[in-house]
N, C-alpha and C positions, 0 to 999 in steps of 0.2 A: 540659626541663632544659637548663641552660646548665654550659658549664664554663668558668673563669676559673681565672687567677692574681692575687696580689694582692701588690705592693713593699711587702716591709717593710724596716726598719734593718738588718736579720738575715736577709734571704733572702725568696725567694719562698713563698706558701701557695697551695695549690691549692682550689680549692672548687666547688661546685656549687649551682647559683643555679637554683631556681624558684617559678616569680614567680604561682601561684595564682590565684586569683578573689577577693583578700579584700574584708571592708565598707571604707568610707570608715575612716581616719585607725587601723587595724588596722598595729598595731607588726610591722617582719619578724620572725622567729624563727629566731636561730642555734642549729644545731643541731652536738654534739660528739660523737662514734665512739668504741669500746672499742678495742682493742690484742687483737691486731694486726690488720691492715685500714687501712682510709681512710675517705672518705665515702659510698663506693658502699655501705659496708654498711648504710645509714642511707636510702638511695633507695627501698624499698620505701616505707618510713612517710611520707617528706618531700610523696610527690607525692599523699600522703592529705589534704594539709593546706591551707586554700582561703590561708593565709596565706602573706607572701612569706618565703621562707627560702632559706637560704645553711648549707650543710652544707661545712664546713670539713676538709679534711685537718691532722692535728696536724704540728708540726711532725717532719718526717724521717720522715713513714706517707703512703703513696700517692704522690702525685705532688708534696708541699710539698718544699719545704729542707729541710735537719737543721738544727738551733740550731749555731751557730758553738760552739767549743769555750771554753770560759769562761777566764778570763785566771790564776784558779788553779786549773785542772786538775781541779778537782772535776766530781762528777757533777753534772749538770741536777738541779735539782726542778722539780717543777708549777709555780712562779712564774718560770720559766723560759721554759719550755713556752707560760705567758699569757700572758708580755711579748709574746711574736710573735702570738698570736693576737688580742692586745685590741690590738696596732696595725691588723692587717689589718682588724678590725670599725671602729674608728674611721675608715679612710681608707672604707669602701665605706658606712657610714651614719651620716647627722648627726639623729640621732632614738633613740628609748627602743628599747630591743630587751628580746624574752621571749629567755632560751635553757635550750635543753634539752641534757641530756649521758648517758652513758650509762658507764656502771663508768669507765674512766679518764678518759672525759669529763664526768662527775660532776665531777670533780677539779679540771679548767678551772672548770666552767661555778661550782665554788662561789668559786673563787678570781675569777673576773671579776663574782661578786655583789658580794661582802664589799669589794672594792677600795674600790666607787664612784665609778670612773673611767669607767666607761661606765654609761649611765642604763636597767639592769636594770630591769623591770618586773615581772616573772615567770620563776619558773624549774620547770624538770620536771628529777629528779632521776631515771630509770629504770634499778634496778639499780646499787645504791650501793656493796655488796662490801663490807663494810669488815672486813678480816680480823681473827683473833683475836689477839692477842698473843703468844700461844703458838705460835703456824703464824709469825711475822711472819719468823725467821729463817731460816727453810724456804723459806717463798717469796718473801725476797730472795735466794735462794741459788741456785734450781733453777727457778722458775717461768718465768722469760723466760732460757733459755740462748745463747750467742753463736752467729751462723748466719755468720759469715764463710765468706765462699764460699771453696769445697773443691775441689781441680783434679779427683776423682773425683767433684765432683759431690753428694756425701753431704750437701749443705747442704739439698737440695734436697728426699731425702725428710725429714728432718729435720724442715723446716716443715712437708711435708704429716702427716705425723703427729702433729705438735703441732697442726694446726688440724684432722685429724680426734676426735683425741683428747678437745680440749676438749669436744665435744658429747657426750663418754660418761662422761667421767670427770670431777669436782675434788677434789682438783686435776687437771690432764690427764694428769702422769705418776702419778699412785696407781693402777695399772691390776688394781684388784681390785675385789671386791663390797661391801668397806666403803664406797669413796669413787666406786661408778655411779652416774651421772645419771641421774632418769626420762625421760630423753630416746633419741632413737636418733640416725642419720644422716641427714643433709641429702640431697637427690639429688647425684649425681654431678657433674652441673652449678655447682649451690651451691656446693657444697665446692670446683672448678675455681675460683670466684671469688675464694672465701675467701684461697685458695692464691696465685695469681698475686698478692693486693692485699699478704697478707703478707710475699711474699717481695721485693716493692719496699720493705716499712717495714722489711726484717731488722735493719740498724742500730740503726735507734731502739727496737725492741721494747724491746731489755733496759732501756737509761737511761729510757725512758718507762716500764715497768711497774714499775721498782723506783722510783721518784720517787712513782707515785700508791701504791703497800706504802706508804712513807715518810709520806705526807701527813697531815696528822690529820684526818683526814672529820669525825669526832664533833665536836673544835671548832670546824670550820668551821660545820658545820651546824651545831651550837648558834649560831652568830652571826649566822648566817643572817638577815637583815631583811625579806628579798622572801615575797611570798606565795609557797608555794613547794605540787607534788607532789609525794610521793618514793613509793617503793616499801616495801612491809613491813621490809624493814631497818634501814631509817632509823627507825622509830617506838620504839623505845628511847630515841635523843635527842632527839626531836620529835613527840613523841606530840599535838603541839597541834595539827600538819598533815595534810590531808588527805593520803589514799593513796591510789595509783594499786594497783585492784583486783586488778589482771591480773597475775599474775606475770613479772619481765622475761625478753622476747625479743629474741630478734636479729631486727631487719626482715628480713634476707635472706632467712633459714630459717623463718619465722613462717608460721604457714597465713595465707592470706587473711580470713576469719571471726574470728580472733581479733585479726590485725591493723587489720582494720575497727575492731572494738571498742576496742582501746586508742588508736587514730590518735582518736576520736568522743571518749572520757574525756577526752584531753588534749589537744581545739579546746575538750572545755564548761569545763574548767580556765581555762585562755588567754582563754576570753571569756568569764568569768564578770565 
């Protein structure tokens, strides 16, 4: 695995780059990260993949830039967010790219489809979220709260409770039996990563997670042109498209055996 930065108009993005065993004239595949985190949370899966890929930090999560602040003071959206991303892909490849995204990076990878400013070939959509409309004001409200750092320090557990949280609870703060996840805790370790990558994206969390709440996933994806996988969520609006089996996981926390499995669905996807 390689790490780079990459000059855009708007700041630097940070990424990570490995470069595979793939066939002859085999497209790379960029690949998009959920919030909060960066692209390390996407390393387990990436280095499953014989293709070449470049696993992108969004802007202002891990070690990229934040998006400059816009000239009227509104919040960023997702076509915000792309503009820097779909520069840094065009400066580092002059060829068709597959890419894949995962909940807020769903949200990129469908806005750098539909564009067609870059020569998408394929897209994997895992873990699409698209909230209900009834929840939408909740969790623009409360789901990514402000972590400015705190001279006591309080910012600190702050984050780790919201990235332990998540894996018990959704939303993370509903901390009851209606809204546990059939999931448990990460090791010790894991959850260490989760924690240090989120507390370098603290900034961007809140403007990046209310941006992808905001977005309209359902039309996007109805627009959707590319041969595409998505996850059981999405087959509401695209019932036409294949589905990735597995229900979505986080590479980081993913057993090995089931990430084999999902890594193997979606190279036979990619090279079908």
């Amino acid at each position: 695995m390689k790490r780079l930065f990459i000059e855009t108009s708007k700041g630097q993005l940070h990424a990570r780059s490995h470069t595979g065993d793939p066939p002859a004239a085999t497209p790379p595949l960029v690949m998009l990260h959920a919030a909060p985190g960066s692209a390390l949370m996407l390393s387990n899966l990436q280095v499953r993949f014989k293709q070449r890929s470049l696993a992108i930090d969004l802007p202002g999560m891990g070690d990229s830039d934040p998006l400059p602040i816009r000239a009227d003071k509104a919040e960023p959206t997702i076509g915000d967010f792309t503009d820097m991303v779909e520069q840094a892909i065009l400066d580092i490849y002059d060829e068709p790219v597959d890419v894949y995204g995962t909940l807020s990076g769903v949200r990129v990878a469908l806005e750098l489809a539909n564009r067609h400013v870059l020569p998408v070939r394929r897209v994997v959509l895992d873990g699409i979220g698209i909230p209900k409309s009834e929840q939408l004001d909740e969790l623009l409200a409360d789901y990514a709260p402000d972590f400015t750092p705190d001279i006591n320090g309080n910012h600190l557990m702050n984050t780790f409770q919201l990235c332990r949280d998540q894996y018990l609870f959704y939303p993370w703060y509903a901390r009851d039996a209606e809204h546990r996840r059939p999931t448990g805790l990460p090791s010790a370790a894991a959850l260490h990563t989760k924690v240090m990558e989120s507390l370098k994206s603290a900034v961007a969390f809140r403007p990046l997670i209310r941006a992808a709440f905001r977005y309209d996933c359902a039309s996007a994806l109805a627009a959707l042109k590319q041969p595409a996988l998505i996850t059981a969520d999405g087959s509401a609006v695209r019932g036409d498209l294949p589905l990735l089996e597995f229900p979505p996981a986080e590479p980081l926390t993913c057993p090995p055996d089931l990430l084999d499995k999902r890594a193997a669905r979606i190279a036979a996807f990619l090279d079908s």
